[in-house]
C-alpha positions as CSV (number, residue, x, y, z in Angstrom):
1,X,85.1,92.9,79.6
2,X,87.1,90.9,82.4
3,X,89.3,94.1,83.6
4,X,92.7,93.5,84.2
5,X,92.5,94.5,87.8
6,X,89.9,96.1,90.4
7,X,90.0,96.8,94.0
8,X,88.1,94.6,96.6
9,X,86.1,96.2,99.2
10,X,86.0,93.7,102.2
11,X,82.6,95.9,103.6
12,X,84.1,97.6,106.3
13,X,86.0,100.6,104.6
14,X,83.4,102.8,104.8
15,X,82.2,102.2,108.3
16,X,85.7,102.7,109.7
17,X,86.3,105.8,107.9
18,X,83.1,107.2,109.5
19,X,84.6,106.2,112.9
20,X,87.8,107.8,111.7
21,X,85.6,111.1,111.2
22,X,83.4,110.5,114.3
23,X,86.7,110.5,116.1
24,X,88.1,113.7,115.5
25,X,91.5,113.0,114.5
26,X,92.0,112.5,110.7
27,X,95.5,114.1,110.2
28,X,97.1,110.8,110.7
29,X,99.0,108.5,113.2
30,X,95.9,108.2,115.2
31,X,93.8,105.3,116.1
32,X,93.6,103.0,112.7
33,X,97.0,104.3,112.2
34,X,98.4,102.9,115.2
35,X,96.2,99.7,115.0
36,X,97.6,98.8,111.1
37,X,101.5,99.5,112.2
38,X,101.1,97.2,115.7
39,X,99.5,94.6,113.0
40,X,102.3,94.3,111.3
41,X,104.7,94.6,113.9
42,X,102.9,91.7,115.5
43,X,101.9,89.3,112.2
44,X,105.2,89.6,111.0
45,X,107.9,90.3,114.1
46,X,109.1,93.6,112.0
47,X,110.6,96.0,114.8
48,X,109.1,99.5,113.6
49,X,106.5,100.4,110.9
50,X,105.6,103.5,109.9
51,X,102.9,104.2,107.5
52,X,103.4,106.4,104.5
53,X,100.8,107.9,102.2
54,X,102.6,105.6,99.4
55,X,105.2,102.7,98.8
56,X,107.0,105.6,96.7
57,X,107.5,107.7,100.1
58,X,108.2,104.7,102.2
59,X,111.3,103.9,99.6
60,X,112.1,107.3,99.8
61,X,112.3,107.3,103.7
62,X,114.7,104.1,103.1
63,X,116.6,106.5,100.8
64,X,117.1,108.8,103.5
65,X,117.5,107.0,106.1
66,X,120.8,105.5,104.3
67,X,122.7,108.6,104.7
68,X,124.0,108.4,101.2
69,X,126.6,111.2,100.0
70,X,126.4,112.6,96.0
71,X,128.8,110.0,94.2
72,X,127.8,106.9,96.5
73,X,126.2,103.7,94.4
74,X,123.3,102.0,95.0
75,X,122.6,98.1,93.1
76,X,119.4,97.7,91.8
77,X,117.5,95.8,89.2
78,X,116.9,97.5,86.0
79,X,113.7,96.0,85.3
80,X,111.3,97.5,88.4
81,X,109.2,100.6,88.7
82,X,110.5,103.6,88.1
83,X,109.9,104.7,92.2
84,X,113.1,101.9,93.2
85,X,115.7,104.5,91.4
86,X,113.7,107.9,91.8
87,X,114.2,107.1,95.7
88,X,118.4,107.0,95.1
89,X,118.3,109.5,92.8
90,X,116.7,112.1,95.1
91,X,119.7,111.8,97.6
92,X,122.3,112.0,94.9
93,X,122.8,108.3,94.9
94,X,124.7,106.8,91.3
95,X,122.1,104.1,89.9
96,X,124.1,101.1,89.1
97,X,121.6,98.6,87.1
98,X,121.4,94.6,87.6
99,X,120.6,92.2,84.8
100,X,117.3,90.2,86.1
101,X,117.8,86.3,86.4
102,X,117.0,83.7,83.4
103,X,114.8,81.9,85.3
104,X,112.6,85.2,86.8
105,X,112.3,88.7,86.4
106,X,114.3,89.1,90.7
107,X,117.5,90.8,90.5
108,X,120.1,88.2,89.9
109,X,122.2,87.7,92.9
110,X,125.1,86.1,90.9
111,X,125.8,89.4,89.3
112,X,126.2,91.9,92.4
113,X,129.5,91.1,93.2
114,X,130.8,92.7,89.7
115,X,128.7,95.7,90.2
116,X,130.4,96.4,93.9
117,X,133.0,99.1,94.0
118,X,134.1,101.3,96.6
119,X,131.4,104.0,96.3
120,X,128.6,101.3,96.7
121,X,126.4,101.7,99.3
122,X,123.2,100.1,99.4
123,X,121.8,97.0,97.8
124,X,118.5,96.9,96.8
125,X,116.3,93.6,95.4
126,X,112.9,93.9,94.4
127,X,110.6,91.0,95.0
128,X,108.7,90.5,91.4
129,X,105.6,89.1,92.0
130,X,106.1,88.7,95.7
131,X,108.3,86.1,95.0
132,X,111.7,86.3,97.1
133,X,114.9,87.4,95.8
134,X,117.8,85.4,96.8
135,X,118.8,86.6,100.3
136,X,120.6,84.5,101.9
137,X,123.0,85.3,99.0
138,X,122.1,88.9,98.9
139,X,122.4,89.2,102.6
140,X,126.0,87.5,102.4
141,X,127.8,90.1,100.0
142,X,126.0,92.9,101.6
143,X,128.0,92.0,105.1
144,X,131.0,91.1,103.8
145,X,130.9,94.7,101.7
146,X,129.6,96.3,105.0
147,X,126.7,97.6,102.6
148,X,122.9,98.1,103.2
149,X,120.0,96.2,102.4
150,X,116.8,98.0,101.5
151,X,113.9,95.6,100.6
152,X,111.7,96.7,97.2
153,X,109.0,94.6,98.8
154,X,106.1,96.9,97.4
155,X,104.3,93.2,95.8
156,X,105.2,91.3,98.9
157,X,102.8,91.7,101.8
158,X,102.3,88.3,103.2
159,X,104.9,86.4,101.4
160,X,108.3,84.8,102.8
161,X,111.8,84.0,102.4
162,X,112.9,80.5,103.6
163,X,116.4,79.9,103.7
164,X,117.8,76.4,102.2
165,X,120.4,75.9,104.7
166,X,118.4,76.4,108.1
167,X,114.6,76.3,106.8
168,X,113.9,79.5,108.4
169,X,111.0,81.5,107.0
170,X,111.1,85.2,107.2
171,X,108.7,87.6,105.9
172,X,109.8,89.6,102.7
173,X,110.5,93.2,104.1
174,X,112.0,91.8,106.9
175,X,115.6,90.9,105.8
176,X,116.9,94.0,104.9
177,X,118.3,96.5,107.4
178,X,115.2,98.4,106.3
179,X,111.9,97.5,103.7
180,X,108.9,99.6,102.0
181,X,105.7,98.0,101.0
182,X,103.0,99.7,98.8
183,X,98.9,99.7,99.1
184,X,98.8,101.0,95.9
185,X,94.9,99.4,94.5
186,X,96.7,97.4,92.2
187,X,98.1,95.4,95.3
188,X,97.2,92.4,97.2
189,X,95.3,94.9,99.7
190,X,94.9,99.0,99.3
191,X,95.2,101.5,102.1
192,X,91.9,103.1,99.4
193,X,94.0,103.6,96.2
194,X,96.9,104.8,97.9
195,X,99.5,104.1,100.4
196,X,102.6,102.4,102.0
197,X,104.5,101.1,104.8
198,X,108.2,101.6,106.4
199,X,109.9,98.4,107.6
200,X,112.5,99.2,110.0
201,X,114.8,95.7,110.5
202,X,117.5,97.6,112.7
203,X,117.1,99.6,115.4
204,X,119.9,102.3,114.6
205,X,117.3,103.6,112.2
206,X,114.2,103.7,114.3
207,X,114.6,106.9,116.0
208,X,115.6,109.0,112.8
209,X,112.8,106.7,110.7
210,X,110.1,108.6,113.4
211,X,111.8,112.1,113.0
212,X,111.6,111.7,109.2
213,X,108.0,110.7,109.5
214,X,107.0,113.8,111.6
215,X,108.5,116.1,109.1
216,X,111.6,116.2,110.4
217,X,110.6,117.4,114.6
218,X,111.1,114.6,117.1
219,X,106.8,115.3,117.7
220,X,106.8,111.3,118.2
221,X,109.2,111.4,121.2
222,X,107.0,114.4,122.8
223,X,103.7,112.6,122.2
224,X,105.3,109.6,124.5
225,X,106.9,112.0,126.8
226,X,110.4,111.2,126.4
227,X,111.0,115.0,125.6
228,X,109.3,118.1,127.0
229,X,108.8,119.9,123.9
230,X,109.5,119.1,119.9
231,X,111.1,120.8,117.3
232,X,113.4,121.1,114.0
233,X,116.0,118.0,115.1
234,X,116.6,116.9,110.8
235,X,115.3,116.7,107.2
236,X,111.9,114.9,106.8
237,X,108.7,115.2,105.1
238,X,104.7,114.8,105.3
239,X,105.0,110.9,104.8
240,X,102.3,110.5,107.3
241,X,98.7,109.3,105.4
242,X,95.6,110.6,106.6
243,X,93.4,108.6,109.1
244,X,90.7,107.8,106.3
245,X,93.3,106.3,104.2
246,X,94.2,103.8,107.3
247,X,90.8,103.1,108.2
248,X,90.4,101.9,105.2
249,X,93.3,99.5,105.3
250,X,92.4,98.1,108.6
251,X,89.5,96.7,107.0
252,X,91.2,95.0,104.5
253,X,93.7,94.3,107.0
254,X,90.9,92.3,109.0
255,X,90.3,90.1,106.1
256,X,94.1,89.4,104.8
257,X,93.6,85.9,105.2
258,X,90.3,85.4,102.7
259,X,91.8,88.0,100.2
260,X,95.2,85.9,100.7
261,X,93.6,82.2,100.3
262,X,91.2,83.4,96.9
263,X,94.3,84.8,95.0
264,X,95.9,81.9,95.8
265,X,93.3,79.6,94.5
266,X,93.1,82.0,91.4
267,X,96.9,81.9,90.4
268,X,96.6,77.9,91.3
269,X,93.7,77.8,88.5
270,X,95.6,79.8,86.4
271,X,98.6,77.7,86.5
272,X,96.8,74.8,86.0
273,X,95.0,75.8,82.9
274,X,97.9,77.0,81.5
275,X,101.1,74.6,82.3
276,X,99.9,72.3,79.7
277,X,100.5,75.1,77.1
278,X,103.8,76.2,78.5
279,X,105.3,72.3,78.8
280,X,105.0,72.3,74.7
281,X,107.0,75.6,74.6
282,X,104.6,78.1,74.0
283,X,105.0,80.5,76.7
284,X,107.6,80.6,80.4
285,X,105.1,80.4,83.9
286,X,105.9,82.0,87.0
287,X,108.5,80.7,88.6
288,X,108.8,80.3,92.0
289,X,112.3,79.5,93.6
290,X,112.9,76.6,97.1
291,X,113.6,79.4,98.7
292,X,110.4,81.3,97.8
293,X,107.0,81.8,98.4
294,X,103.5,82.5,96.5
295,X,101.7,85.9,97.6
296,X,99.7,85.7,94.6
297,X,100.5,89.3,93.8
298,X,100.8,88.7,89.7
299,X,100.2,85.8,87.2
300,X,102.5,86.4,84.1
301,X,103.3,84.7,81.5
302,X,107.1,84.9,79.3
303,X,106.2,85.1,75.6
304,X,108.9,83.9,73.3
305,X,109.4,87.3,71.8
306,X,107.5,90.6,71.5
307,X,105.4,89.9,68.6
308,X,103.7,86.7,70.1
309,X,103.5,89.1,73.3
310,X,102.0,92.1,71.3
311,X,99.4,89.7,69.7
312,X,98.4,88.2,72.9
313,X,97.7,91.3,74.1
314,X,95.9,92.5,71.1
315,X,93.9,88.7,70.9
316,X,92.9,89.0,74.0
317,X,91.4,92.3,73.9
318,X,89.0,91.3,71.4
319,X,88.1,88.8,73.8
320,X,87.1,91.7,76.0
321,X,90.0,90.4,78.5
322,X,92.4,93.1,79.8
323,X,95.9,92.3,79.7
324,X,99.0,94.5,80.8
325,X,102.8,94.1,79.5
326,X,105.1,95.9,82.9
327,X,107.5,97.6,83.1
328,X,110.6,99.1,80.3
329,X,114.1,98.8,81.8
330,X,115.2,101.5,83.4
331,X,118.3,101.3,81.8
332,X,116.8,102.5,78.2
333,X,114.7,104.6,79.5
334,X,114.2,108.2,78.0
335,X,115.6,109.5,81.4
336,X,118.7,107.1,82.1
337,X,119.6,105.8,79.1
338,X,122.1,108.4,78.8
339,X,123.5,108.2,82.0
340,X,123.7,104.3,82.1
341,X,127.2,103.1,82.0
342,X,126.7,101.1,78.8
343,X,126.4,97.1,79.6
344,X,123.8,94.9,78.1
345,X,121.3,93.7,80.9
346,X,120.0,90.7,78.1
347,X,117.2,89.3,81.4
348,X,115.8,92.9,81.9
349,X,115.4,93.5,78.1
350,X,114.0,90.3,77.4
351,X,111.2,90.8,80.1
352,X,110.9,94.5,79.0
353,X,109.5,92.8,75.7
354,X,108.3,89.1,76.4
355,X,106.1,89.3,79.9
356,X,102.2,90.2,80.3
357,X,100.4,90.2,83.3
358,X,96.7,88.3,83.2
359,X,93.8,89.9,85.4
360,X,94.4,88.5,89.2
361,X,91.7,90.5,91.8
362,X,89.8,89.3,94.7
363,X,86.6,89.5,92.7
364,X,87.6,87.5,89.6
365,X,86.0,84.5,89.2
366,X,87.3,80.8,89.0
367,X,84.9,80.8,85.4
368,X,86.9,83.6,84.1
369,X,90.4,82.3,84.6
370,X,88.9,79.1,82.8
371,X,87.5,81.6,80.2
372,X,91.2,83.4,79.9
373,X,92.9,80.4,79.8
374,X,90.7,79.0,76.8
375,X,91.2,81.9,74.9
376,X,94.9,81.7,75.4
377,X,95.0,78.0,74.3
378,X,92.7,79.2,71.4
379,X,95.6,82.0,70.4
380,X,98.1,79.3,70.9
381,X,96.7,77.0,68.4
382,X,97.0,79.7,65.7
383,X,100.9,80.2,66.4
């Protein structure tokens, strides 16, 4: 059976872990935790990172950190995990829902204008795949509106935004006022099945961000001796993962670059294979904007409706290949459907029935991308 997805160890995790036990301090922001945040920091110019115990919490932090009043609105796509809105919710945010674009599953930035009223908040675009949402765009209405800009970039460790107009390249997380990421094991790189990371973008947030972190004390400020003693200063929670869990993403941290460069060759393979199939109509491929980059986070493919999707799925499992459909839009689901102010998001639906997933890991080999992609063209010639 080729599994649809299973974490890489780079060799390191468990030797680091020891040193995290050998050192005493396993409670969290200690030594690995300091060394992953300052990586980040450095690699990618973000101001503050925090590290959370999952992207879920660092989301949540966002959430809070946006001050958000019962009755204010917050934009986001209707086809994302279910963690994007539970985030909002928890501060007594109104969900309003954005179709996805035709072209890929990103929130479509030509339909936030319409959404805007004068409750609306906070904006926020998840980057499917790791491929960019539209910023510069995004970016635009969120300063004319005065709104916020909180980054779903939970897929989108090492991948960038360039921007048409001045060719700048930004790392995704690091456009918005503030950004989660997730180490989840079904990422690019875990944090050992679990974890996440706070982007702070803008400095107004940094010091609260910390407080928030420590459980709601200003502890951090103490431990660097800008206060004499810490207390209760605001709300917060345990967001802080233990030491173990960051010792084991340093190590993959250490070897971003070769986990980086085989996806990539993987989803290249892939796309290859496949684009033959997908130029006589059979499928959509991945689509990957100017104004994007490839992470390799996910290689999907768009069936034409759900009973070609279902049957792929169902063909390739008795090929003993795993394949995944993703998410259902949030807007039917069980829990909002009722609450959902009634219009049509076609995009999110038609994703919600149409896309699968194909196994992408470190460890998969370039043979059994050739052997997927066979067995696809194999279902294909039976349609």
């Amino acid at each position: 059976m080729i599994d649809f997805n299973r974490p890489h160890l780079t060799g390191n995790e468990v030797l680091y872990m020891n040193q995290a036990v050998e050192n005493g301090h396993l409670s969290g922001n200690g030594e690995f935790s300091k060394k992953c945040q300052q990586f980040f920091q450095d690699r990618y110019g973000f101001k503050k990172c925090l590290l959370t115990t999952s992207g879920t919490d660092a989301l949540e932090m966002c959430a809070m950190l946006c001050d958000l009043k019962p009755g204010d609105e917050v934009i986001i796509p209707s086809y994302t995990f279910v963690s994007t809105a539970l985030a909002f919710l928890r501060e007594g945010a109104k969900v309003v829902f954005a179709d996805s674009m035709k072209r890929n599953p990103n929130l479509d930035a030509e339909a936030i204008e319409a959404l805007i009223t004068p409750r609306t908040k906070v904006i926020v675009p998840v980057h499917y795949a790791g491929v960019a949402c539209d910023m510069d765009k995004i970016m635009e209405i969120a300063n004319r509106h005065n709104l916020l800009v909180v980054e779903d970039a939970a897929q989108a460790l090492d991948s960038y935004h360039r921007s048409p107009s001045t060719g700048e390249k930004r790392p995704l997380g690091g456009l918005g006022h503030l950004g989660a990421m997730s180490f989840h094991e079904t990422k690019n790189i875990t944090a050992g099945g679990e974890g996440g990371l706070l982007v702070v973008n803008d400095e107004r947030f940094i010091r609260r961000a910390e407080i928030l972190w420590e459980k709601g004390t200003n502890r951090a400020e103490f431990f660097r001796g800008a206060v004499n003693k810490y207390g209760w200063v605001d709300m917060g929670s345990s967001f802080l993962p233990a030491e173990i869990n960051a010792a084991f993403l340093w190590a993959q941290l250490e070897n971003l670059d070769d986990i980086q460069e085989k996806r990539k060759a993987l989803w290249n393979k892939y796309y290859e294979l496949l684009k033959p199939l997908a130029d006589k109509g059979f499928f959509q491929l991945p689509d990957i904007p100017e104004y994007a980059t490839n992470n390799a986070h996910i290689f999907y493919l768009v069936c034409r409706n759900l009973e070609e999707r279902t049957n792929l799925i169902k063909y390739l499992k008795e090929h003993d290949i795993q394949a995944v459909f993703h998410y259902l839009s949030l807007h039917s689901s069980e829990f909002y459907r009722n609450k959902h102010d009634g219009r049509e998001l076609p995009e999110c639906d038609r994703y919600m029935d149409t896309l699968v997933r194909l196994p992408l890991f470190y460890d998969l080999e370039i043979e059994e991308v050739e052997r997927i992609c066979k067995t696809i063209c194999n279902f294909c010639n039976h349609l």
